[in-house]
C-alpha positions in Angstrom: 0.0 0.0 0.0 1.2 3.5 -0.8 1.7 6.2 2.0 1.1 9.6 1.0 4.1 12.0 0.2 3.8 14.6 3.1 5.8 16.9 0.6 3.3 16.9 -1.9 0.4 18.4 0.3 -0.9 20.8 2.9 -1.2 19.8 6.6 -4.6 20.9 5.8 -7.5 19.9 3.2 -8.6 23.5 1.6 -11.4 24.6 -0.6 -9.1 24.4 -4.0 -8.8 20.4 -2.9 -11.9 20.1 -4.2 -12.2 22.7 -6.7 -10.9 20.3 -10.0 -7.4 22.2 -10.9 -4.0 21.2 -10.0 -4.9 21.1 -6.4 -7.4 18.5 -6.4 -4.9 16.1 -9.0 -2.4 16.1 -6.7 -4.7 15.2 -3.4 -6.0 12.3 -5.7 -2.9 11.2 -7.3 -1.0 11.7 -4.3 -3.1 10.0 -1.3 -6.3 9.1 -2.5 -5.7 7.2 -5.5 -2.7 5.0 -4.4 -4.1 4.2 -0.8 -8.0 3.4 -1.9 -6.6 1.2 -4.6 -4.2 -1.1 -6.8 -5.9 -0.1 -9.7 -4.1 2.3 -12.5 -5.3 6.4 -11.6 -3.5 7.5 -14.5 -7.0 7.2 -16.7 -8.8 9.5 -14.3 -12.2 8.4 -15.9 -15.6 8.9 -15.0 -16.7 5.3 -14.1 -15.2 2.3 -13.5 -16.1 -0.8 -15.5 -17.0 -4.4 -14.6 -16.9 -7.5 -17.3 -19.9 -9.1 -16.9 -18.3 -12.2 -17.6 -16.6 -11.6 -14.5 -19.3 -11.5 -12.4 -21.9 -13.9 -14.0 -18.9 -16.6 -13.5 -20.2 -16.4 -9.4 -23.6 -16.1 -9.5 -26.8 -15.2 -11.3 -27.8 -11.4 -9.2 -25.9 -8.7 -8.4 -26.8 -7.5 -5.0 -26.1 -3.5 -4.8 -26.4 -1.6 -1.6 -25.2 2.2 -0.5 -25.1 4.0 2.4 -23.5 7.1 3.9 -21.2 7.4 6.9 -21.4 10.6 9.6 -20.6 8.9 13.2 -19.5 11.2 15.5 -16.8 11.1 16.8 -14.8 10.2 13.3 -11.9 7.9 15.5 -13.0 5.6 18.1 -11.7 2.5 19.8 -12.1 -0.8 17.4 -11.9 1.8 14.4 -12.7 4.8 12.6 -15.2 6.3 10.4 -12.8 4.7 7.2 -13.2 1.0 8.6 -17.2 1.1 9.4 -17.6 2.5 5.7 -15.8 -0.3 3.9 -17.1 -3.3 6.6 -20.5 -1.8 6.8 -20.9 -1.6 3.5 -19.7 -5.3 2.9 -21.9 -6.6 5.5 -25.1 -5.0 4.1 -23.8 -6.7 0.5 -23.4 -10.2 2.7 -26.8 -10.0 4.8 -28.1 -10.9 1.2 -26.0 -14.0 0.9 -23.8 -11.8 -2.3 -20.1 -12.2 -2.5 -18.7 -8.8 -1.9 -16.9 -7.9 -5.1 -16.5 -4.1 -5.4 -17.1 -0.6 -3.9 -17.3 3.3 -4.4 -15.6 5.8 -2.1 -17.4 9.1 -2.0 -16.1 11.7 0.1 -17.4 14.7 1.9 -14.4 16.6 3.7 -14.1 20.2 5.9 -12.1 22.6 4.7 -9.0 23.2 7.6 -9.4 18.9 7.9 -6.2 17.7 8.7 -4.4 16.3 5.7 -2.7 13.4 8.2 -5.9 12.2 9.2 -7.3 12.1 6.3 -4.7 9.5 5.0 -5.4 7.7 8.7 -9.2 7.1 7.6 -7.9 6.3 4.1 -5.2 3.8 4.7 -8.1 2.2 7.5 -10.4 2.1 4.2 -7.8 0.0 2.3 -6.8 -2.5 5.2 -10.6 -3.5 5.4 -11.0 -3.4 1.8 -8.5 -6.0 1.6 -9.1 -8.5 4.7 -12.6 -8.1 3.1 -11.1 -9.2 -0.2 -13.2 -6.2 -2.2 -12.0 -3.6 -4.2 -12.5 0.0 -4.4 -13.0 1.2 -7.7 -14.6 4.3 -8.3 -14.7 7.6 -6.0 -15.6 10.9 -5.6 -14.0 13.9 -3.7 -16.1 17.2 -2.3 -14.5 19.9 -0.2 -16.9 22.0 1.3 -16.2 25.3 3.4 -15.4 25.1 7.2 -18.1 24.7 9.7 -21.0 23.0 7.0 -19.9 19.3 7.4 -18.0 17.9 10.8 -14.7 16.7 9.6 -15.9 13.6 7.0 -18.7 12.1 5.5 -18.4 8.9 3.6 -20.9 7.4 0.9 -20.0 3.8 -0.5 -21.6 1.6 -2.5 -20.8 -2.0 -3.0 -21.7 -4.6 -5.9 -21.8 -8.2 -5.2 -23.4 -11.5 -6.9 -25.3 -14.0 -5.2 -25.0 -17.8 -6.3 -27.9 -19.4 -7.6 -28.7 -21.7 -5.4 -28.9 -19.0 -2.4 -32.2 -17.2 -1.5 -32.4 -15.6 1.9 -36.4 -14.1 2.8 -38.2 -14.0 5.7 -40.6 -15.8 3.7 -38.9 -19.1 4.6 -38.9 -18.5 8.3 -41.0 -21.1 10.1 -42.2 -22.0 13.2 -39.5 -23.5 15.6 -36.5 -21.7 13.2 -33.6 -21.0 15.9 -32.7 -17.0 16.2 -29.1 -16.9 16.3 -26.6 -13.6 17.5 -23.2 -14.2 16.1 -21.2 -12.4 18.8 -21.4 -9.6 21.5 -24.4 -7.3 21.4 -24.0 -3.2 21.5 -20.0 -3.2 21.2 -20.4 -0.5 18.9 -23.1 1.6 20.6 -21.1 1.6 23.9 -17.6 2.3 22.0 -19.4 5.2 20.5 -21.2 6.6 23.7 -17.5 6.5 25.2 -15.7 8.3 22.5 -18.1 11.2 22.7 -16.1 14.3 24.2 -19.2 15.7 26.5 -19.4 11.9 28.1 -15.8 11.0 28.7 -16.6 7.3 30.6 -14.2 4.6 30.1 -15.8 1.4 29.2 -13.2 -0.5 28.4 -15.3 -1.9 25.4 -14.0 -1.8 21.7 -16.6 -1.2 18.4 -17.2 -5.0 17.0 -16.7 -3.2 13.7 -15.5 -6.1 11.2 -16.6 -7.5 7.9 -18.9 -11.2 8.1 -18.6 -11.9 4.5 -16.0 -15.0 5.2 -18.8 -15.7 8.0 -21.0 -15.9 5.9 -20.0 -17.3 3.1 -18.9 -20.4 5.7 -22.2 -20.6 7.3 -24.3 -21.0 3.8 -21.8 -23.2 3.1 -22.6 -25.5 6.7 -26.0 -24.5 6.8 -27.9 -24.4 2.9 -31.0 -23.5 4.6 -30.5 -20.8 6.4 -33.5 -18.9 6.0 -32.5 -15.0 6.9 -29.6 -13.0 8.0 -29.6 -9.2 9.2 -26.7 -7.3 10.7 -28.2 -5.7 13.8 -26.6 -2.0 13.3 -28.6 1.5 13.7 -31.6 0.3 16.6 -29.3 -3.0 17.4 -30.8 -6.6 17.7 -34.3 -5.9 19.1 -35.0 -3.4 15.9 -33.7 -6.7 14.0 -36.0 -8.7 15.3 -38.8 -6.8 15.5 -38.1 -6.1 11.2 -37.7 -9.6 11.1 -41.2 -10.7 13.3 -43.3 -8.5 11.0 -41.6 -9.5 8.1 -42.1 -13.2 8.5 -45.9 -12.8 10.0 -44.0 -14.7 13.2 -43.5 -14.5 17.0 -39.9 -14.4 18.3 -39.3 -15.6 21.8 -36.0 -14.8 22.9 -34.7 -15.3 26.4 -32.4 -13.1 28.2 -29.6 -14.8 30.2 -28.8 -16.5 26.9 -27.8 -13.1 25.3 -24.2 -12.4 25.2 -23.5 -8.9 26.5 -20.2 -7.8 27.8 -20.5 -6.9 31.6 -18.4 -3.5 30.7 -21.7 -3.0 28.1 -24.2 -3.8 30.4 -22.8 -1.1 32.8 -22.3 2.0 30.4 -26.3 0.9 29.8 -27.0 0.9 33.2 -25.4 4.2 33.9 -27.5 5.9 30.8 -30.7 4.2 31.3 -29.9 2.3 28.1 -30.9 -1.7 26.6 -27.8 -3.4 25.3 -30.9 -4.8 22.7 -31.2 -1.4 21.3 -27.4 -0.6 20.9 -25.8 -0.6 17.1 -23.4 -3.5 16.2 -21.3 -3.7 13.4 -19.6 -7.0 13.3 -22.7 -9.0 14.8 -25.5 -10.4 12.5 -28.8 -12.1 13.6 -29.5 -15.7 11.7 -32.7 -17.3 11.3 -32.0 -20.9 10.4 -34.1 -24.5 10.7 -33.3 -25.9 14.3 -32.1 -29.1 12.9 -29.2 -26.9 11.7 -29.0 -24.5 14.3 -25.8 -26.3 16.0 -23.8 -26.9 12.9 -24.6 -22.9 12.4 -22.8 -22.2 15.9 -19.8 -24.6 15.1 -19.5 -23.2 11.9 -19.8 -19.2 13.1 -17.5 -20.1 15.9 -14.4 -21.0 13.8 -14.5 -17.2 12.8 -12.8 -14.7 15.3 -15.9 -12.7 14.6 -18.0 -15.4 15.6 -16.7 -16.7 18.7 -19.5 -15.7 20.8 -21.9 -16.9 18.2 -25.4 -17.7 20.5 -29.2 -19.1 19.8 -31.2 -16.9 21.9 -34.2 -18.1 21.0 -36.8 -19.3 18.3 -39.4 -18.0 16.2 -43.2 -19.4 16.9 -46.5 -18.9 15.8 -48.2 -17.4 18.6 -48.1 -13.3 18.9 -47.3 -12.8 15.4 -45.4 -10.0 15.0 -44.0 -9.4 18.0 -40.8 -10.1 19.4 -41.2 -11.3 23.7 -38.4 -11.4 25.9 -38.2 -14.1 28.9 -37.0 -12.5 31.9 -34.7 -14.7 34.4 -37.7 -14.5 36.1 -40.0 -16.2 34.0 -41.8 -13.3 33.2 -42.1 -11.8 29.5 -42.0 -8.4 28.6 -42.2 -7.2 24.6 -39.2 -5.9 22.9 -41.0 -3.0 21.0 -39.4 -0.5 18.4 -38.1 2.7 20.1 -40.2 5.9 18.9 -36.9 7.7 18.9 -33.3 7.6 18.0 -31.2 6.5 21.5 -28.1 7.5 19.9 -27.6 9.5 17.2 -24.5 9.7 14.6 -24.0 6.3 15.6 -22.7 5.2 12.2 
């Protein structure tokens, strides 16, 4: 990978960065091109383009997905706003059982944003790119003045192709299906609330932000039926389930001591009147699969680091439809509902 030439550039990003003269060549050519990507720059074109050949070779669909990236703050511990585009992006692409193939890079960046951390969040874009084995080929840059963005926003959007013989809907969920958590629930959310500068708590808790496309790709692989998978992010596992419940016309029943929740978690919640449930994830998906497969699921998510924890925490039935119920250690049940509100916002 190629580190920027600090000669070549500013400490700073300024407006003419992003105004399309000499400036804003030698920003691209210097550190956004050659970190972002192995491809040749020297074309400069407009779009980038795919053989069809190429992709039709793995599958029958292409999957495509976008999404744009503000969390707040921009560095935090587990990552940084660079990582959790590339590996959020990739997991949406995933959730639909598509091989992650190739991404965009659109950028939003302050003027007076400093030039080293730019190349930080860039470089962090590149090392995910590859673990994640996807390329980025096609970008865009925008400089806009001081004090109308926070630093910098990130669009990508991903392409991937699903194999044929892989459908993932909610359709297929049926009574007795196993729910299944493949790790930690609210990393993210509580790695987040601790980075923000008015809170300053130490949770000792890192974001779970990682690509599950090599999860994934196992799990199909171990489990051919695996009806549904969702990657509990923005409203965390409970908004999941709830999406999923409604979807599927189904009761989930779900049961509380089984949920894996780091004890540092479960006390930043309990300090902010918060439900590790409702906290954003970003390396944790939710799997609906048959319960005669439900344990090959586990050993199969568990030979990934990001599926160590992987858990059933419950099962989908036919009574309550729609609604997701969680069992108490008590042996009471109380429902999971959607929150009316956002708990934590710029979370992503």
């Amino acid at each position: 990978m190629t580190m920027f030439d600090h000669q070549s550039l500013p400490d700073i990003i300024t407006l003419s960065h992003g105004g399309g003269g000499r400036d804003m060549h030698t920003l691209l050519d210097s550190l956004i091109l050659p970190t972002l990507s192995a491809l040749p720059a020297a074309s400069h074109s407009d779009s980038a383009e795919i053989a069809l050949q190429q992709l039709s070779q793995s599958g029958d669909r292409v999957a495509f997905t976008t999404d744009s990236y503000t969390v707040a703050p921009l560095f935090f511990a587990g990552g940084n706003i660079g990582s959790l585009a590339v590996n959020g992006t990739v997991n949406d692409l995933a959730m639909s059982g598509a091989q992650p193939r190739f991404l965009s890079c659109a950028l939003i960046i302050e003027e007076g944003f400093k030039t080293a951390k730019l190349a930080e969040i860039l470089q962090s874009m590149r090392t995910a790119a590859d673990h994640a084995g996807v390329e980025i080929i096609a970008g865009d840059t925008k400089v806009v003045p001081r004090g109308t963005a926070d630093g910098v926003f990130i669009n990508t959007a991903g392409i991937g192709v699903i194999a044929a013989n892989i459908v993932l809907t909610a359709a297929q969920i049926t009574p007795g299906d196993a729910v299944i958590v493949s790790g930690f629930i609210g990393d993210h959310g509580a790695a987040i609330l601790a980075g923000r500068n008015d809170i300053q708590i130490d949770l000792e808790v890192k974001s779970d932000c990682a690509a599950l496309n090599s999860l994934v790709a196992g799990l199909l692989e171990s489990c051919p039926n695996t009806r549904l998978l969702r990657d509990a992010t923005r409203g965390g596992v409970a908004c999941v389930l709830n999406e999923i419940a409604s979807d599927a016309g189904l009761g989930i029943k779900i049961t509380e001591q089984r949920l894996p929740v780091r004890q540092s978690v479960r006390a930043g919640c309990e300090i902010f009147g918060l439900d590790p449930l409702y906290l954003a994830n970003e390396g944790t998906l939710v799997a609906v699969v048959p319960a005669e497969e439900a344990n090959d699921a586990l050993d199969c998510m568990r030979q990934y680091p990001e599926g160590r924890q992987a858990t059933i925490i419950g099962q989908c039935v036919a009574e309550h439809r729609g609604v997701v119920a969680l069992k108490t250690p008590f042996g009471a049940e109380r429902v999971l509902d959607v929150p009316a509100g956002e708990l934590l916002p710029r979370i992503c």
